[in-house]
PATORNU-233087 format. One record per atom (N, C-alpha, C): residue in one letter; x, y, z. Coordinates in Angstrom, 3 decimals, always signed. Layout:
 r        x        y        z
 a        X        Y        Z
...
END
This chain:
 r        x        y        z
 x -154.507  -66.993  -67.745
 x -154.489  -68.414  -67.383
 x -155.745  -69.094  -67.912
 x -155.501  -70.329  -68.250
 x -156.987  -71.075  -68.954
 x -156.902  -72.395  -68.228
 x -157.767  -72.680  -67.348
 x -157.769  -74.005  -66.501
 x -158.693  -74.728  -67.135
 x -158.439  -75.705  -67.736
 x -159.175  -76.643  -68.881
 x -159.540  -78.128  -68.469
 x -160.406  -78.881  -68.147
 x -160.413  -80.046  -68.089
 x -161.287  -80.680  -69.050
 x -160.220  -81.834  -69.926
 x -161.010  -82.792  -70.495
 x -161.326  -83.969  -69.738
 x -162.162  -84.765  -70.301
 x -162.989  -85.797  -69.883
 x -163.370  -86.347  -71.106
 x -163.273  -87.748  -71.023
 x -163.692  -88.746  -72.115
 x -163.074  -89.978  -72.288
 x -163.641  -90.599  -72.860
 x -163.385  -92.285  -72.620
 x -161.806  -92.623  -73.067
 x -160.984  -93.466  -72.125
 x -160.457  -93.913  -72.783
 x -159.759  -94.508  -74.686
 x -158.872  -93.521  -75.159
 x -158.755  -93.674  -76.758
 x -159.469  -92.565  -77.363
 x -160.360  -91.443  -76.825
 x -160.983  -91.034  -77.680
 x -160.324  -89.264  -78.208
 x -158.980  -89.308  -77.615
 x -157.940  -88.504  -78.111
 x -157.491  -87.386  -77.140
 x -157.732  -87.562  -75.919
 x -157.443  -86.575  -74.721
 x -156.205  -85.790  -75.303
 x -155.157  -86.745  -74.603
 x -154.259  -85.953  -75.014
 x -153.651  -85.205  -76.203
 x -153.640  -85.947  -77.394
 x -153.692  -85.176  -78.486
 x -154.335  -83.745  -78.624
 x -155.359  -83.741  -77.905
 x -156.231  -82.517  -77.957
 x -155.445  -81.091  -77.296
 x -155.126  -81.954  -76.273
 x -154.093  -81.016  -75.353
 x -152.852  -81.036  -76.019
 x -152.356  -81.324  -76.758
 x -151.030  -81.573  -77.426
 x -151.438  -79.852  -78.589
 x -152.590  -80.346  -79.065
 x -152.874  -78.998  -80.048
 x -152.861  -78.056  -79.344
 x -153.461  -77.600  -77.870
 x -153.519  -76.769  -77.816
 x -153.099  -75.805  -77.330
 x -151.707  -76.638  -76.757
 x -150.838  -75.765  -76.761
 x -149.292  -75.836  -77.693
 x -149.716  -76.800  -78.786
 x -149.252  -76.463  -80.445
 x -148.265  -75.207  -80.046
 x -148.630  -74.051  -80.038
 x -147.647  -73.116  -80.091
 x -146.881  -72.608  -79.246
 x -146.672  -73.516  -78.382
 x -146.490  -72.773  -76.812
 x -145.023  -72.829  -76.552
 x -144.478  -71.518  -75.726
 x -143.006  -71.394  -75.852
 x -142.479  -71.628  -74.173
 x -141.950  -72.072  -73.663
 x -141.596  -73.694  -74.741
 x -142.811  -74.680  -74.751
 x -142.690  -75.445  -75.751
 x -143.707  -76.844  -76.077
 x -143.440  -77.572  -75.236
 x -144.628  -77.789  -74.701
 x -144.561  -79.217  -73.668
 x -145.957  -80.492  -74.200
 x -145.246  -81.571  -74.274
 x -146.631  -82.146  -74.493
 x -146.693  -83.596  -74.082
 x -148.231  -84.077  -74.253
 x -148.515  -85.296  -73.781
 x -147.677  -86.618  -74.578
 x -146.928  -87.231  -73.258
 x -146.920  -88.177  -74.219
 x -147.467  -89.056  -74.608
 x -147.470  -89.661  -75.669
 x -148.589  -90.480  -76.602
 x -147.961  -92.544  -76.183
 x -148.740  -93.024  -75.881
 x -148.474  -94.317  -76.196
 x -149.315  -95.050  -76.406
 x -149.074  -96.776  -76.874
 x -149.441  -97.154  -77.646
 x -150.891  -98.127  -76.530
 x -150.610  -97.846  -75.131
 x -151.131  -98.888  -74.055
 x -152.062  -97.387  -73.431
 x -152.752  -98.191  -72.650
 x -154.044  -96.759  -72.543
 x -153.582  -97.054  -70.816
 x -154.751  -97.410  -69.852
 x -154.627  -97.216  -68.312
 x -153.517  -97.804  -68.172
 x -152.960  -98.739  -68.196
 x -151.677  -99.550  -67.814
 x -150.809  -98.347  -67.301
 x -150.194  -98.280  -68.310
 x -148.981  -97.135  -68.345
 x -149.326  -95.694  -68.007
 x -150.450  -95.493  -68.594
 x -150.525  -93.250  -68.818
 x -151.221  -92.982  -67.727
 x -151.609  -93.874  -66.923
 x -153.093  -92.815  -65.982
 x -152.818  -93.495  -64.797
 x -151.962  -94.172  -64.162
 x -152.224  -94.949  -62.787
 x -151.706  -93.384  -61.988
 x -151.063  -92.345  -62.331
 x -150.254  -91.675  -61.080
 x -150.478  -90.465  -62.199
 x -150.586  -89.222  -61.020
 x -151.082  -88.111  -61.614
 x -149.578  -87.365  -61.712
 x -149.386  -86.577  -62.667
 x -148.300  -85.912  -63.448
 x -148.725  -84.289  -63.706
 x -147.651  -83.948  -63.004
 x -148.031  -82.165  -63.232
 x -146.518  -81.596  -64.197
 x -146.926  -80.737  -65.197
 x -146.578  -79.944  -66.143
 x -147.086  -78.895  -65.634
 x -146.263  -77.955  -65.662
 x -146.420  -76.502  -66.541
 x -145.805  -75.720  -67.800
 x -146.263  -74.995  -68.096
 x -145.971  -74.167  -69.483
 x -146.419  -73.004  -70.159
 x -145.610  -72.099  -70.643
 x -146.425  -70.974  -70.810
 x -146.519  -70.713  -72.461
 x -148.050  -70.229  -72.662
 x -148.046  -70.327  -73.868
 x -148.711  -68.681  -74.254
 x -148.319  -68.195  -75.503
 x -148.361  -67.472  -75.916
 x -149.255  -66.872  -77.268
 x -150.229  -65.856  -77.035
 x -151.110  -65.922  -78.146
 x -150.681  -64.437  -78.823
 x -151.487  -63.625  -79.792
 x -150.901  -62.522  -80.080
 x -151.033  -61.346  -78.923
 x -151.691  -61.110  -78.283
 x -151.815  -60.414  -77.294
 x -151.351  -60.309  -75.998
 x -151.125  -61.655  -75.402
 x -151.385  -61.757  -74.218
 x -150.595  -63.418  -73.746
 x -149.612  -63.146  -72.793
 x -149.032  -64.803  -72.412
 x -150.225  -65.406  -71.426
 x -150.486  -66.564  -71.530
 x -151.290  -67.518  -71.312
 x -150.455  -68.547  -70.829
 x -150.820  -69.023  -68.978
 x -150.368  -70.213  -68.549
 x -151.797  -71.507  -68.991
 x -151.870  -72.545  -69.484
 x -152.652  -73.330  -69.622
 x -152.536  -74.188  -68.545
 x -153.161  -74.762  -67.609
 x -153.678  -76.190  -66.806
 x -154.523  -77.010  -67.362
 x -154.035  -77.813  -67.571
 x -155.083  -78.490  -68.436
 x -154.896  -80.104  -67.888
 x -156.220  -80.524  -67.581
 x -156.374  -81.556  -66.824
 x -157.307  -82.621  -67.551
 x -156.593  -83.663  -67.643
 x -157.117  -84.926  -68.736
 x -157.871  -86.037  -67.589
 x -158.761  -86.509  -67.850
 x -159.410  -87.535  -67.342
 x -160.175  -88.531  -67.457
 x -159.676  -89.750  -67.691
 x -160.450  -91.011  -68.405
 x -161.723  -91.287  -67.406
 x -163.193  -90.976  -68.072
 x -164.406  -91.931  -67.397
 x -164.456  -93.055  -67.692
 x -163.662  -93.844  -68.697
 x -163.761  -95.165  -68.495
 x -162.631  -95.887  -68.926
 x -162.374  -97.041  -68.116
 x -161.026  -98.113  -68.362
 x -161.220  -98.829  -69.117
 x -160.283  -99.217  -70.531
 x -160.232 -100.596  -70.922
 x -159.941 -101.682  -70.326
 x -159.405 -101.655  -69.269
 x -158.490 -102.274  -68.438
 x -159.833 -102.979  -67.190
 x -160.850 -102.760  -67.094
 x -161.594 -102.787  -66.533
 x -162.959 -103.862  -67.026
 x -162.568 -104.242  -68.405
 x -163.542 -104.957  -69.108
 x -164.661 -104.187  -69.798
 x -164.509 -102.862  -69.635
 x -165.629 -102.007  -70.362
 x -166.604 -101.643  -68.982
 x -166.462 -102.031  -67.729
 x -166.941 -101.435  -66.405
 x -166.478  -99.744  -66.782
 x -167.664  -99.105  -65.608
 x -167.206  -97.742  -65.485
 x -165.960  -97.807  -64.452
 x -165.053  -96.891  -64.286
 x -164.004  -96.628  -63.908
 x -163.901  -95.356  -63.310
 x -164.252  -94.638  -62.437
 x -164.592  -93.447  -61.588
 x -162.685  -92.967  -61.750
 x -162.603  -91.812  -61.718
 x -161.279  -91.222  -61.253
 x -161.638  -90.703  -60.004
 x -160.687  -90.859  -59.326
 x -160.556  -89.243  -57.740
 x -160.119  -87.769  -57.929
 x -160.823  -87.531  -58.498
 x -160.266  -85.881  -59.034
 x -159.767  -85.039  -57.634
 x -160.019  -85.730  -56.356
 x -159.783  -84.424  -55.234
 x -157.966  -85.097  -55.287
 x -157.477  -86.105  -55.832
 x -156.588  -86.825  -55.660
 x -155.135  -86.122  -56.497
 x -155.930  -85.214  -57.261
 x -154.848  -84.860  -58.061
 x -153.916  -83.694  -58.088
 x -154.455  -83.286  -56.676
 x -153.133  -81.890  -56.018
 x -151.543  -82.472  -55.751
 x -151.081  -82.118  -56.629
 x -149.465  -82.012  -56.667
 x -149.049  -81.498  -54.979
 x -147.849  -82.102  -54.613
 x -147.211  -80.800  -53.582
 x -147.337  -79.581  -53.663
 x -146.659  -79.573  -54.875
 x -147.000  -77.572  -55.264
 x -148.151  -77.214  -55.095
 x -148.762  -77.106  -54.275
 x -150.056  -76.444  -53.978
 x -150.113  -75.348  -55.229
 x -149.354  -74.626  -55.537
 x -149.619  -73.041  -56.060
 x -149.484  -73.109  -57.361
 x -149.439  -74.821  -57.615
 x -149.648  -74.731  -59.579
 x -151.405  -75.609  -59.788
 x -152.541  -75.918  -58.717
 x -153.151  -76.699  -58.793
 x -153.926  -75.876  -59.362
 x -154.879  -75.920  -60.427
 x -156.170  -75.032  -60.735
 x -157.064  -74.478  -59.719
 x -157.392  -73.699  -59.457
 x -158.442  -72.995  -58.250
 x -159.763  -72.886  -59.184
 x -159.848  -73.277  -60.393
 x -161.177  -73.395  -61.096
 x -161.040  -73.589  -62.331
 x -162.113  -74.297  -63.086
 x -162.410  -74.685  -63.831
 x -162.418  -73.599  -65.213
 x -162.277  -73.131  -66.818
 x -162.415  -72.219  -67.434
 x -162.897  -72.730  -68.286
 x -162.940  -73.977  -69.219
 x -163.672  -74.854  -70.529
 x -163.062  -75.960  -69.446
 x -164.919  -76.616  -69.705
 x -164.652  -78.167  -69.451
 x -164.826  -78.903  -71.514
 x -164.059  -79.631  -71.956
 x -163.695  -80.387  -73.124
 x -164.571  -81.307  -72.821
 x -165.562  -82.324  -73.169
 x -166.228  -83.621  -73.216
 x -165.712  -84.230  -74.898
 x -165.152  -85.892  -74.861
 x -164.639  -85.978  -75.924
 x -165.152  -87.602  -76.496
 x -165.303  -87.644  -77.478
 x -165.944  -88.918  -77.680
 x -165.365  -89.128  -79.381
 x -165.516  -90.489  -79.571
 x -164.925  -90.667  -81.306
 x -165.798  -90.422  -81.934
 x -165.920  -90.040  -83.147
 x -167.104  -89.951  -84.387
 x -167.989  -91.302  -84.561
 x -169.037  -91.528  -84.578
 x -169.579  -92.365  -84.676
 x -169.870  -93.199  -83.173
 x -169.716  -92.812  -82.486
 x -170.045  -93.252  -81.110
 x -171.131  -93.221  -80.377
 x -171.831  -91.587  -80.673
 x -172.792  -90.785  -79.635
 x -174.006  -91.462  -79.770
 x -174.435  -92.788  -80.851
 x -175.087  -93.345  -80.459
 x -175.564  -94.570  -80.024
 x -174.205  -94.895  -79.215
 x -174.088  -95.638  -78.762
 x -174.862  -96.069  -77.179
 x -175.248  -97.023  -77.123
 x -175.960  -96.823  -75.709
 x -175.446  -96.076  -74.269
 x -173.814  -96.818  -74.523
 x -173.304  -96.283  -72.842
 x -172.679  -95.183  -72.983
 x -172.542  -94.343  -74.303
 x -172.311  -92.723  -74.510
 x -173.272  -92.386  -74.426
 x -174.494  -92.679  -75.145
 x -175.951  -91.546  -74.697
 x -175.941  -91.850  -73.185
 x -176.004  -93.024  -72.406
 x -176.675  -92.515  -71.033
 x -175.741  -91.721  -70.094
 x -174.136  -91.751  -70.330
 x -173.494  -91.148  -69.563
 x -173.222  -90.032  -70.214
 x -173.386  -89.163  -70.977
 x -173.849  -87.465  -71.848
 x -175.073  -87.366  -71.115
 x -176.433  -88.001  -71.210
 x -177.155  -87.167  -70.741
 x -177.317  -87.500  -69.170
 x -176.623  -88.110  -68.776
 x -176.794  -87.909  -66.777
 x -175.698  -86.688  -66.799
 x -174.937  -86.178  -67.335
 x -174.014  -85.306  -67.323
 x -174.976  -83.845  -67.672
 x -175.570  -84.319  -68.798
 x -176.537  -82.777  -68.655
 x -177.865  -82.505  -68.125
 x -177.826  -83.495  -67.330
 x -179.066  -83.730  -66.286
 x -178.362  -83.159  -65.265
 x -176.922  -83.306  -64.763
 x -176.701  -83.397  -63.538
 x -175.286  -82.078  -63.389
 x -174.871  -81.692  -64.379
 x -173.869  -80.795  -64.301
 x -174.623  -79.291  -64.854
 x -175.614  -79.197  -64.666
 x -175.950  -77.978  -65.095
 x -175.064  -76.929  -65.255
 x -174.489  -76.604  -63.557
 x -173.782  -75.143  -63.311
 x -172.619  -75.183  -64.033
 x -171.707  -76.625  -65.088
 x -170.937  -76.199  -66.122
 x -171.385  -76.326  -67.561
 x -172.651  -76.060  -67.754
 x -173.601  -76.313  -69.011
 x -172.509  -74.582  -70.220
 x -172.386  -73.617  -69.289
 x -171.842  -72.217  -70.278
 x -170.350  -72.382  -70.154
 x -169.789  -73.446  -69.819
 x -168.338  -73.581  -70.260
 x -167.807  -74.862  -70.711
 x -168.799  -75.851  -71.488
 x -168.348  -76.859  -72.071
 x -168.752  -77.201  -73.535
 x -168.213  -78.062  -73.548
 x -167.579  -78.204  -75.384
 x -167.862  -79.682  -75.282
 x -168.706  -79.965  -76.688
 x -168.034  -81.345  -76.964
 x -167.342  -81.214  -78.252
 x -166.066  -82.247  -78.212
 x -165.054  -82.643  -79.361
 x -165.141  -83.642  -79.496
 x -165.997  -83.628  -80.974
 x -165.773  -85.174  -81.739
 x -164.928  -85.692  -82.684
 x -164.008  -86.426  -81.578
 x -162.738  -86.811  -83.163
 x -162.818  -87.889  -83.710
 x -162.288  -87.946  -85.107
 x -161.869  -88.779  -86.127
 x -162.481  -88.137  -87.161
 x -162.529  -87.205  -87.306
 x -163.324  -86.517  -88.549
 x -162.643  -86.052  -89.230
 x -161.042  -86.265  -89.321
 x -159.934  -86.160  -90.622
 x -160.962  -86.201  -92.129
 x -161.849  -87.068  -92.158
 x -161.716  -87.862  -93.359
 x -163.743  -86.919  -94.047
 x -164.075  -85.795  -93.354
 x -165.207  -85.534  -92.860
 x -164.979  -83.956  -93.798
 x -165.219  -83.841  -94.919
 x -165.680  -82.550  -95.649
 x -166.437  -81.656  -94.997
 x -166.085  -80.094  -94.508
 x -166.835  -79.442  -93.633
 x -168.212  -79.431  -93.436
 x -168.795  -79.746  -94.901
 x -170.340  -79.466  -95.241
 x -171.046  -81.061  -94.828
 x -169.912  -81.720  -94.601
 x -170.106  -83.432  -93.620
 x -170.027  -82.862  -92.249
 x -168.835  -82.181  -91.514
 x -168.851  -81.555  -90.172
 x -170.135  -80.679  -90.080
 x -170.456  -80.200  -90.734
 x -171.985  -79.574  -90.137
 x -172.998  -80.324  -90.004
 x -173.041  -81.137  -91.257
 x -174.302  -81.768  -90.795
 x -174.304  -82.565  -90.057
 x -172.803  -83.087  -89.176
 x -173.214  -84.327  -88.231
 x -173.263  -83.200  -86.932
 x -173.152  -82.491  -86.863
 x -173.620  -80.909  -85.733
 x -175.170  -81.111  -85.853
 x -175.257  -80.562  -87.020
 x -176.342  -80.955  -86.745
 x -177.476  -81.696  -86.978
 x -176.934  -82.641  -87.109
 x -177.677  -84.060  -86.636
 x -177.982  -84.180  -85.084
 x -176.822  -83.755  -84.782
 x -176.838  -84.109  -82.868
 x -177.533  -82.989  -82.392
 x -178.191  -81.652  -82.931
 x -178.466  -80.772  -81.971
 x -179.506  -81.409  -82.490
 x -180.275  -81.497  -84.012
 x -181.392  -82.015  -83.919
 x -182.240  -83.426  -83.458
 x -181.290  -84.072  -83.271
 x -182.022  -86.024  -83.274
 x -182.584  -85.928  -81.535
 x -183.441  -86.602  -81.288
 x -184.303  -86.521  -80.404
 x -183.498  -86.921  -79.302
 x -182.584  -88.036  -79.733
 x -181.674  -88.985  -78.531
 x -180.414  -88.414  -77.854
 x -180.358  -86.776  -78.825
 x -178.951  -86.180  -78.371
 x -178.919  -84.569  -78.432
 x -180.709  -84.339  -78.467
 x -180.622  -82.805  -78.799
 x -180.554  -82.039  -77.230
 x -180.413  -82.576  -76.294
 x -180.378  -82.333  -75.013
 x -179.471  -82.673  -74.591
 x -178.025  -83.252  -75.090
 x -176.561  -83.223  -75.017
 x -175.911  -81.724  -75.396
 x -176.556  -81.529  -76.930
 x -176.348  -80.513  -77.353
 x -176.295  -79.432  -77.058
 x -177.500  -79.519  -76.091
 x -177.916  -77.618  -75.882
 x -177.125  -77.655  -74.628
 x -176.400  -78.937  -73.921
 x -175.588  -78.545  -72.409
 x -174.261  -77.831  -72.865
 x -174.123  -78.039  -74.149
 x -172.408  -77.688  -74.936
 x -172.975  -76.252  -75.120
 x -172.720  -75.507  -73.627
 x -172.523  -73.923  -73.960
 x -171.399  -73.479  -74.852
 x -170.622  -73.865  -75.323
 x -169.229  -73.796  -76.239
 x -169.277  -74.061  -77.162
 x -170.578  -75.174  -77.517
 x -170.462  -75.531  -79.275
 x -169.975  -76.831  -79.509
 x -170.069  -77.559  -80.235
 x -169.748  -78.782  -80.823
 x -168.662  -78.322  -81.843
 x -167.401  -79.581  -81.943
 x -166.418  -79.278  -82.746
 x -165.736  -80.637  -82.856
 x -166.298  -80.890  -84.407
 x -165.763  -81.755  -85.219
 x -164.485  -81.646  -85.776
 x -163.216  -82.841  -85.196
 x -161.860  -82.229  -85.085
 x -161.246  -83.563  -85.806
 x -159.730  -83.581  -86.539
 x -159.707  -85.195  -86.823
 x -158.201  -84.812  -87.058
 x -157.304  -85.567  -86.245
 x -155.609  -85.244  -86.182
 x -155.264  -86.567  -86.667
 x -154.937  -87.208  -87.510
 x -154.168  -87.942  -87.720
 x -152.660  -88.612  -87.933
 x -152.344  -89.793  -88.063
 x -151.041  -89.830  -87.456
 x -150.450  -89.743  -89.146
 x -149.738  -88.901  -89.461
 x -149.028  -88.000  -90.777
 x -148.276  -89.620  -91.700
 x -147.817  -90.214  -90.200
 x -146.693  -91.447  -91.185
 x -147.581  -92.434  -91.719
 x -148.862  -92.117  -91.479
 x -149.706  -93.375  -91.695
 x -150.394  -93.229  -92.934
 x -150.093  -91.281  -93.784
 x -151.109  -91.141  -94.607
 x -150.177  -91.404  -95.616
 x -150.651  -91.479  -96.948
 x -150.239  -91.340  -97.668
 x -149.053  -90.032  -98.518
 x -148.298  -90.219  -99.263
 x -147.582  -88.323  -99.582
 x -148.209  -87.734  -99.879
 x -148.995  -88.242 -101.094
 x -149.863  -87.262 -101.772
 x -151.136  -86.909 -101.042
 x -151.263  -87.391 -100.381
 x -152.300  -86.787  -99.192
 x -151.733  -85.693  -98.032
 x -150.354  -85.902  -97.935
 x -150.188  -85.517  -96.263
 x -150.444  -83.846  -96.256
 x -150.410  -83.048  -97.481
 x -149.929  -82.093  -97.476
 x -151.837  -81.509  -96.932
 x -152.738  -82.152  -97.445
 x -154.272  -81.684  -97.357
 x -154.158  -82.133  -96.224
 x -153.842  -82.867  -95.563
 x -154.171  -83.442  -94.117
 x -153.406  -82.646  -93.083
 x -152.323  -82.218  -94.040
 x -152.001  -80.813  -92.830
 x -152.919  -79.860  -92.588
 x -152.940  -79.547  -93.479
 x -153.722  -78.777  -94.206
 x -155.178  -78.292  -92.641
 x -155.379  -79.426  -92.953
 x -156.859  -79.775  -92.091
 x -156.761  -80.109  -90.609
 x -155.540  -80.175  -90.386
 x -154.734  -80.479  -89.184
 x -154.436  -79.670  -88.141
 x -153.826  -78.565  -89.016
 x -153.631  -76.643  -88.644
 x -154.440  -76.061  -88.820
 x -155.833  -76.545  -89.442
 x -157.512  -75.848  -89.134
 x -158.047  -76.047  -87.737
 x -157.853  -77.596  -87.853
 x -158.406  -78.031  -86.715
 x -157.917  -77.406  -85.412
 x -156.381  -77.668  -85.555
 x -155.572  -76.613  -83.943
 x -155.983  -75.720  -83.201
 x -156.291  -74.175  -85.012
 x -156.717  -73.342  -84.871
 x -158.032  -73.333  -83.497
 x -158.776  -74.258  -84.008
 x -160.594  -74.022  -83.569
 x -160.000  -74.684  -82.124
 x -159.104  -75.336  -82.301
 x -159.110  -75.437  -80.625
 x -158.413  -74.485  -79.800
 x -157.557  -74.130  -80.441
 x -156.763  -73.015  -79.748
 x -157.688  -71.355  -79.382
 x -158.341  -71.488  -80.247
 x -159.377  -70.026  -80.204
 x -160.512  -70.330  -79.425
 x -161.072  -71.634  -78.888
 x -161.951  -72.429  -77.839
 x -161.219  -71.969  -76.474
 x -159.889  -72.107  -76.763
 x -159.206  -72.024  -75.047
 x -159.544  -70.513  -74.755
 x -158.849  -70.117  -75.995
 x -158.539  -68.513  -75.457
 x -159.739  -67.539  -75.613
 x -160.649  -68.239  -75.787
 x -161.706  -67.261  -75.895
 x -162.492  -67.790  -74.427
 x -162.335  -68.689  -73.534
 x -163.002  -69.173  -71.997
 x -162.063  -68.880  -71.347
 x -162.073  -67.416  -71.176
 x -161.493  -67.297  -69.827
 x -162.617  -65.816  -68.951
 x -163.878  -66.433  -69.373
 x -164.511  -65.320  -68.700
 x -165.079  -65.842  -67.250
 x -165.252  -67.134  -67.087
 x -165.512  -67.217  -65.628
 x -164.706  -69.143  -65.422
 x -165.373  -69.163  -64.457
 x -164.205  -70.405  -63.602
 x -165.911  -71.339  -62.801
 x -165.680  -72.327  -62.747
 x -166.078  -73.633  -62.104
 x -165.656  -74.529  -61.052
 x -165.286  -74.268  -59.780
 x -164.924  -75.105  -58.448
 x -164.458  -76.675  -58.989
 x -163.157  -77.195  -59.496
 x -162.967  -78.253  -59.602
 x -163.402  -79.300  -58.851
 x -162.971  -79.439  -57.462
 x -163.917  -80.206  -56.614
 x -165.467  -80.382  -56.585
 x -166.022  -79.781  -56.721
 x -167.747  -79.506  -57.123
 x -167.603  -80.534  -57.915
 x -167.159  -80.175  -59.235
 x -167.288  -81.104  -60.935
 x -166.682  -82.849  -60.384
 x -165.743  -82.696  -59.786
 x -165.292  -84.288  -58.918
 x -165.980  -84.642  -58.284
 x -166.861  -83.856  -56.917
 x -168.083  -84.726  -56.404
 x -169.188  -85.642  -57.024
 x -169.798  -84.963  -57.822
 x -170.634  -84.970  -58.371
 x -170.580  -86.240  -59.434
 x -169.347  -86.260  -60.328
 x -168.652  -86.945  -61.159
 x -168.800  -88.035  -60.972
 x -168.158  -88.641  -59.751
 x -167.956  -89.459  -58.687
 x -168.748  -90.601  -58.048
 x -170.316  -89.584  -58.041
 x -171.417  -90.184  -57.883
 x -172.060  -90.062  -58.898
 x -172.052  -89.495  -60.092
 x -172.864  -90.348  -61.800
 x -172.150  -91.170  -62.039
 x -170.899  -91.496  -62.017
 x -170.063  -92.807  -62.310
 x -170.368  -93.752  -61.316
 x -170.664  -93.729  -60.153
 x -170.182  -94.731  -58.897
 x -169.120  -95.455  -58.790
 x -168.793  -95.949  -58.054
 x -167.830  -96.806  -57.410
 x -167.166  -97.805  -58.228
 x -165.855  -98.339  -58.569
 x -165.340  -99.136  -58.727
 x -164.880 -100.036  -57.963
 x -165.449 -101.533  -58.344
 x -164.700 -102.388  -57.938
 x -163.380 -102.911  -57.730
 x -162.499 -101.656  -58.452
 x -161.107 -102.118  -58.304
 x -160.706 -101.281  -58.083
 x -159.900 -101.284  -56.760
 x -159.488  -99.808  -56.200
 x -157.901  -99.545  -56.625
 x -157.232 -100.149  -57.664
 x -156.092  -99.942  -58.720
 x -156.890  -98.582  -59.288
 x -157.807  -98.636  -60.093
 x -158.424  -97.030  -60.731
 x -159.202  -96.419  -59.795
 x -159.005  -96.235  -58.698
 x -159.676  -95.372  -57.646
 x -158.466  -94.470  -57.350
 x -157.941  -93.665  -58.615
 x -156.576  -93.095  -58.475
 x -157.336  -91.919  -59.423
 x -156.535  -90.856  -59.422
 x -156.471  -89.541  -60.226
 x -155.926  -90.105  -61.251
 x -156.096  -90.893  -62.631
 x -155.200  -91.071  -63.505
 x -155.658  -89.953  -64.604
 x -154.811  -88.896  -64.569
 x -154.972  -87.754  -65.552
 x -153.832  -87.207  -65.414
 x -153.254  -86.501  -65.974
 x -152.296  -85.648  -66.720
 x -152.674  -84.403  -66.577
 x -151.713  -82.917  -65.763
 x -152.257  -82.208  -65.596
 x -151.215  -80.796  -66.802
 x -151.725  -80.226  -67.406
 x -150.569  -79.174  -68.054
 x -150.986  -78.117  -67.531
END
């Protein structure tokens, strides 16, 4: 079993991510994609299951998506209720944490209200510092020897080298694009780079399953680095659980 939670702003590819990574999974279940962000996908929490399969060993994935911030909100922070998101089924809810995902677009991290909410996160989440990841997407367009050096750019630059070292998992420059949008003579390299990318996420899951993180803990805490919303419409679990 791999109990996974992402986290990251609104648009910056949650679900897609989760869509890869369980890419191979028998049967496929996946997020659906639309074109409207809080409105529609996140007011009411949604439980999936599915079992997915690697060469060794069947693998149930949980995987739990969660927007820290609303468009819908004017660009305010937007807190979720993570204790909010137990299904009836008690006996499909995660009992812990295995990779926490942190996800942000390329070109973002130096942005003011991504640096300060990354580093109150590695100020303040220590005890999941050896099971998280950041994924930076839109890097379709990003030559590997470009994916390294914006790695490391961020472990080295003064404003984000202490983001870095909280990503016990590694940084991973990822870029899925939408196939109808590319060109022909492109699509075939963009697969190409597409089914690389999967790969590195799929071998991220299945390689964290050596210890677990108290979900509730990671929601307290969460809860109070975000604070309070003024609009108690997103004072809801809006995440997606697989």
């Amino acid at each position: 079993k791999r109990n996974i939670l992402i986290i990251g702003r609104t648009g910056t590819g949650k679900k897609t991510l989760a869509n890869q990574i369980v890419k191979n999974s028998t049967p496929s279940t996946v997020f659906q994609l639309s074109s409207s962000s809080m409105e529609n996908n996140t007011r009411e929490p949604t439980l999936v299951t599915c079992s997915a399969r690697d060469d060794h060993r069947k693998l149930l994935y949980n995987i739990v998506i969660w927007d820290t911030y609303s468009t819908e909100t004017s660009g305010k922070t937007s807190p979720q209720d993570l204790s909010g998101y137990c299904s009836e089924d008690k006996e499909d809810v995660p009992d812990g944490i295995n990779l926490v995902i942190f996800t942000m677009k390329n070109g973002a991290l130096h942005e003011e209200k991504e640096l300060k909410l990354f580093t109150s996160i590695a100020k303040n989440f220590k005890e999941t510092q050896d099971i998280s990841a950041l994924v930076i997407t839109g890097c379709e367009s990003l030559e590997d020897e470009e994916r390294e050096e914006l790695v490391e750019q961020v472990k080295n630059e003064d404003a984000t080298k202490d983001i870095a070292k909280f990503m016990g998992k590694g940084i991973f420059p990822v870029g899925f694009p939408p196939l109808e949008r590319v060109k022909a003579a492109l699509k075939e390299a963009y697969q190409d780079g597409i089914d690389a990318d999967s790969e590195t996420l799929q071998t991220l899951a299945n390689n964290s399953g050596e210890m677990t993180i108290g979900l509730q803990n990671i929601s307290k805490k969460m809860k109070e680095l975000i604070g309070n919303s003024s609009d108690d419409r997103y004072n809801q679990f809006s995440c997606k659980i697989l």
